[in-house]
N, C-alpha and C positions, 0 to 999 in steps of 0.2 A: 504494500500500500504506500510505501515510506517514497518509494522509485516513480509512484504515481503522479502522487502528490509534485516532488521534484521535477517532473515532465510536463506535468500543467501547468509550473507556475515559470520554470527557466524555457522548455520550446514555447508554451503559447502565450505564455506571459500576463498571467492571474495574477495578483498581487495577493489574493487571499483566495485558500478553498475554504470553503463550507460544506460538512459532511456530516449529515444526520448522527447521533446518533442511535444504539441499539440500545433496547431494553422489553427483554423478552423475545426479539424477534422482528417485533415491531419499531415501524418510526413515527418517533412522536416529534411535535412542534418545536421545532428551536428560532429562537431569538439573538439575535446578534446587534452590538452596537460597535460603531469603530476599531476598539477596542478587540473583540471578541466575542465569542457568547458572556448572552445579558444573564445574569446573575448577581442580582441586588443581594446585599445582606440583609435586606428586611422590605417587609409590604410597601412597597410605596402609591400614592393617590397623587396624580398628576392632573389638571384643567383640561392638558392636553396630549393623546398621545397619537405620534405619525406613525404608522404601520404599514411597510411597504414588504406584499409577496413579493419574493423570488422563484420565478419561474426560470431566470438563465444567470447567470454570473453577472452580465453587464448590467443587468436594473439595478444594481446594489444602490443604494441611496448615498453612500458614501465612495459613489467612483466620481473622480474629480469634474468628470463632464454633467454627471447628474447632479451631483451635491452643490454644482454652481446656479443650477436652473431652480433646485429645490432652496437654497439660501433668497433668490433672488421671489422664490412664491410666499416662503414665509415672513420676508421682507413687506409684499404687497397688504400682507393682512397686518400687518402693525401688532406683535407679537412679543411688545418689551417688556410688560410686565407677566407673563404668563409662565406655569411653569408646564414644561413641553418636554416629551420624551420620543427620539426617532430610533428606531428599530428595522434592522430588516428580519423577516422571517422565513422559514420553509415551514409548509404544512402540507400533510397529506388530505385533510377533511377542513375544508371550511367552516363546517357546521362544528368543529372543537375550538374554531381559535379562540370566541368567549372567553369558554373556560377555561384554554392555555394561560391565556393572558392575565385571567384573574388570579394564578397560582400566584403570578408574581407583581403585578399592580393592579390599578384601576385608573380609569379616565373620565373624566366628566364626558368630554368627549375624543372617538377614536376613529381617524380619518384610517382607511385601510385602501392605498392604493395598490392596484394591480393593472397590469395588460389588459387584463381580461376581466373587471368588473364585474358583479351579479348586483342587483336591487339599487345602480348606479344615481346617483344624488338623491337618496332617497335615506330621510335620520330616521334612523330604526333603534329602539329600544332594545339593547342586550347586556341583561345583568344591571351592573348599577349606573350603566353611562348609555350615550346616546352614538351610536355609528353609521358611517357612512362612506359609501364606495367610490369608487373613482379610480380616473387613468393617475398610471405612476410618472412622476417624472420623465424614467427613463423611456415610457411609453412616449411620452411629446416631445423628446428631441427627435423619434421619427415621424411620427402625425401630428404638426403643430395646430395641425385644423381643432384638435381637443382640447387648445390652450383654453377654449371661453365655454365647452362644459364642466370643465375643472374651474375656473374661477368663480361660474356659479355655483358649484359644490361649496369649495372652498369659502363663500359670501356668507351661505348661510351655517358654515361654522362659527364664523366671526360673528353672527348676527344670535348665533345659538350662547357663545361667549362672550356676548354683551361689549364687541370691540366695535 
């Protein structure tokens, strides 16, 4: 695995793998922040949190082309006093990230961008916060055309968090 690793990241030039791991067999939900995997020492309750699937390496929210587009969205909504958490995840079920998520925080509200959106700008009640779907960053550096469904997502976040 060690040779793998070494080959995706020196020939094709990943800067980081992400590799589920196993327990029991199964793969459960991982959360990653810059850093690494997200592994708080305790419950944390954030205003806000950005939740971006990973379907391919390059959506990561923290690839420099992405993280520039995504500083420049959280910029737009005027975000200084907030306290905000950005994560990328892998899931295999949708319908568990909820309660992945609330193992280890919660959000007032939790923006959950992907490629491939379900129930798209729609604030839907899950658990003790309110979410809502949407194109990912790295989705609009290739279809800029979704820059003004995402900003209307994104409005009535702001409008949800009283900015």
């Amino acid at each position: 695995m060690k040779d793998y690793i070494v080959y995706l990241q020196e020939v094709l030039g990943l800067q980081n793998v992400m590799l589920p791991s196993s327990e029991g067999g199964t793969v459960r939900t991982q959360f990653y922040t810059p850093q690494g995997p997200f592994e708080p020492g305790e419950f944390q309750h954030y205003e806000l949190v950005f939740l971006n699937i990973l379907t391919q390496s390059k959506e990561s929210l923290f690839l420099p082309e992405v993280q520039d587009l995504f500083v420049k969205m959280k910029s737009a909504m005027k975000l200084k006093n907030i306290q905000a958490l950005e994560l990328d995840c892998t899931v295999e079920d949708r319908s568990q990230l909820p309660s992945e998520l609330a193992k280890h925080c919660e959000g007032k509200v939790v923006v959950v961008f992907s490629s491939f959106p379900k129930d798209i700008g729609e604030l839907i009640f899950k658990g003790s916060g309110k979410w809502i779907e949407t194109y990912s960053p790295a989705y609009l550096l290739e279809d800029a055309g979704a820059k003004k469904v995402v900003w209307n997502d994104l409005q009535k976040v702001m409008k949800e968090l009283a900015l």
